[in-house]
N, C-alpha and C positions, 0 to 999 in steps of 0.2 A: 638557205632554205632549199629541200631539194624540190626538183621539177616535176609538176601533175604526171608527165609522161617521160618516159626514159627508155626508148626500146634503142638493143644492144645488138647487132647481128645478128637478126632474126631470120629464118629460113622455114618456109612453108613447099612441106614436100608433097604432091599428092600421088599417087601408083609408085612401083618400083620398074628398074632395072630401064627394056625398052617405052616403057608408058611416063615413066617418070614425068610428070612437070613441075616446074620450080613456081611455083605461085609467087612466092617472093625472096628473095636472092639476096642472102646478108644486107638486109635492109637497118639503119639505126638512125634514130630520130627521136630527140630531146624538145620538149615543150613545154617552157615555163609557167607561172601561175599568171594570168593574164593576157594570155595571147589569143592571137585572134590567127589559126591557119585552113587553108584552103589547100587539100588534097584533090589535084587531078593528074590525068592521064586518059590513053583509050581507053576502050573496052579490053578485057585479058591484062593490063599491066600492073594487078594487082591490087586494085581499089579497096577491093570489097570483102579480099582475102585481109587487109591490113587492116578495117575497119571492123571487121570478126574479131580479127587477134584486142582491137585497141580495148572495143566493149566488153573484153573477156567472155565472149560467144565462142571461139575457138581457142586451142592453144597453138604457139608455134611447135616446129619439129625441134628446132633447136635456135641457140639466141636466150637472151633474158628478157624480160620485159616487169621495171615498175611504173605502180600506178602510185600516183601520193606516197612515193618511198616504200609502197609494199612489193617485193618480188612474186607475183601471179602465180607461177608455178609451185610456190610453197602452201598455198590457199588450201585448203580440203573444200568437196564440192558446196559445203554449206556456208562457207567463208567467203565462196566466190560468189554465190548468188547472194551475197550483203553486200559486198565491194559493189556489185553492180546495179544495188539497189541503193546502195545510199551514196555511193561519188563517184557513178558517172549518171547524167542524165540524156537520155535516146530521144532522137527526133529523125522517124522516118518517111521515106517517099508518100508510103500511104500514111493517111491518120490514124489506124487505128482505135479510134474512138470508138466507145461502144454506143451503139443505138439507144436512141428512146430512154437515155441517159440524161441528165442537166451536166452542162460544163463541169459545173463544177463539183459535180459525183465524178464525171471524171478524171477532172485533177488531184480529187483525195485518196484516188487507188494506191499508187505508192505507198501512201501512209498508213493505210488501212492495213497493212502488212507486219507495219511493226508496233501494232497493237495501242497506239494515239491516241487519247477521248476525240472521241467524234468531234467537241466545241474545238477546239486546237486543229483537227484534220480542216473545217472549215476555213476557221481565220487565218491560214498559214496558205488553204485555197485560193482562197479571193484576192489575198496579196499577190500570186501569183499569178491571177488573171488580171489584175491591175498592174503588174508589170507589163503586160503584154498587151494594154489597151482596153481589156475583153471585161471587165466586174460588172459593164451593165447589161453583159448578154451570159451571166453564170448560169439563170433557172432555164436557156433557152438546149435544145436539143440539137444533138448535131446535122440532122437534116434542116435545122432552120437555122443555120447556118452557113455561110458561103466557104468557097474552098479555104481563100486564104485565113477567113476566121475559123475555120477548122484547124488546121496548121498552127495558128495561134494560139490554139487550148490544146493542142499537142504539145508545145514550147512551153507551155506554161506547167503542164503537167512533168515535163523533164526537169523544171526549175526545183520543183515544191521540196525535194527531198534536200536542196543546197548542195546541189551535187559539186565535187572537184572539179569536173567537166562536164562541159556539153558538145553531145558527139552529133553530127545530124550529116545524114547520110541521103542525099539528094532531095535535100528539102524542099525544091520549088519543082522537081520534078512532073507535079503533078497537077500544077498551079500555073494560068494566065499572067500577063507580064505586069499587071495591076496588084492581085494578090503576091506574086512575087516581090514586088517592090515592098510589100507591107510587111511580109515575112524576113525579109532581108532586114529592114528597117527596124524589124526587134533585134534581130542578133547584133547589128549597129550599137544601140542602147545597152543593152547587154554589154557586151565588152567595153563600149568607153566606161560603163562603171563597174568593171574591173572581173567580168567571169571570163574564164576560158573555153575558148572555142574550138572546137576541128570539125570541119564543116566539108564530106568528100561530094565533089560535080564532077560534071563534064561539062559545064556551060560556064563561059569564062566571063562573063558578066557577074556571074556569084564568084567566081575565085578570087576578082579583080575586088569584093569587097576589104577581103580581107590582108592582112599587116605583112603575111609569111606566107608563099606560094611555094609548094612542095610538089614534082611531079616526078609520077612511076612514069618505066613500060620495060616490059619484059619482065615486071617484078624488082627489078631496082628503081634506087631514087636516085635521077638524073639530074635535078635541079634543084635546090630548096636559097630559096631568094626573098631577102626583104622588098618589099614593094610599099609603094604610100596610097591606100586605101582610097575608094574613090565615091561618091555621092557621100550620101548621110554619115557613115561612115566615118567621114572625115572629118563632120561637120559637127559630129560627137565627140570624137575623140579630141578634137579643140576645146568645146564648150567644158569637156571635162579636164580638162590645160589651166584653164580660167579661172576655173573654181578652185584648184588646187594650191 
């Protein structure tokens, strides 16, 4: 089976000649269906340049990159923006939520895209706010909501489409060390039953959740390391040992 992710000697150039920067420096990194990794580094070592490229928000300068076995660069613009509607699903720093919305208007946006009955955009919602704890706060609005349950109907909204991945790019940034635990806590559940993760910080509490710890700087990747997962985490991915 091939891998969610498969980037080849990628290179992100930005200015020429004396401006030139190497954003990312024959970077290649393969991520099978069920993993769980953690991209850090400083600031500048190419996080966020790599997390453009992974979302298909950027392209590289040069390098390959597939996503679920499809080569990116071969996409036409209307090919990419399905690829990145329907397998990968986004969770960022801020939530994005819309206002004076119900939860769960929010998690039907996705689908509202690719033209759904509404009864189906629903019940395909609500499971998804029920993976994440959230189906008895669906009718509630995102100001009557707390951070980390905001966060949570953001997660739940990346789920809805059954995406190949989920990408989330400094998810507890913006979250107290309470909500953090609770958002950490779904991608925990999440992955022992079996979605794939890439998940970029700078707080090594979040990196320490996950299976595979991968770090830039300079734009290359220096280290990519199995590690054994630490709180809930661990205690998921047993429970799901168990069962199996």
């Amino acid at each position: 089976m091939h891998p969610v992710l498969d980037v080849r000697e990628i290179t992100k150039v930005y200015g020429e000649s004396d401006t030139e920067v190497r954003a990312l420096d024959g970077v290649s990194l393969r991520v099978d269906r069920g993993e769980y990794v953690a991209v850090m580094g400083p600031s500048g070592s190419g996080k966020s340049t790599l997390m453009n490229i992974l979302g298909c928000l950027d392209v590289p300068t040069s390098g390959a990159y597939l996503l679920d076995g499809v080569e990116v660069s071969r996409l036409s613009d209307e090919q990419l923006a399905l690829a990145r509607n329907r397998l990968i699903g986004f969770v960022f720093q801020a939530f994005n939520l819309i206002p004076r919305t119900s939860a769960v208007a929010n998690v039907e946006l996705p689908l509202a895209y690719s033209g759904m009955k509404a009864a189906e955009r629903h019940r395909r919602a609500m499971f998804s706010l029920d993976l994440v704890g959230l189906a008895d706060r669906a009718d509630h609005e995102p100001h009557q909501l707390s951070g980390g349950q905001q966060q949570r109907v953001a997660v739940a909204r990346a789920l809805v489409t059954e995406p190949a991945l989920l990408l989330a790019d400094e998810p507890t940034g913006n979250l107290d060390s309470h909500a953090t635990e609770e958002v950490l806590a779904v991608f925990d559940d999440l992955n022992a039953a079996g979605r794939t993760i890439v998940i970029i910080t700078h707080e090594d509490e979040v990196g320490a959740r996950a299976d595979r710890l991968i770090r830039l700087f300079d734009g290359r990747l220096t280290s990519d390391t199995r590690q054994e997962p630490t709180g809930r985490h661990a205690l998921a991915l047993h429970a799901a040992g168990e069962k199996s």
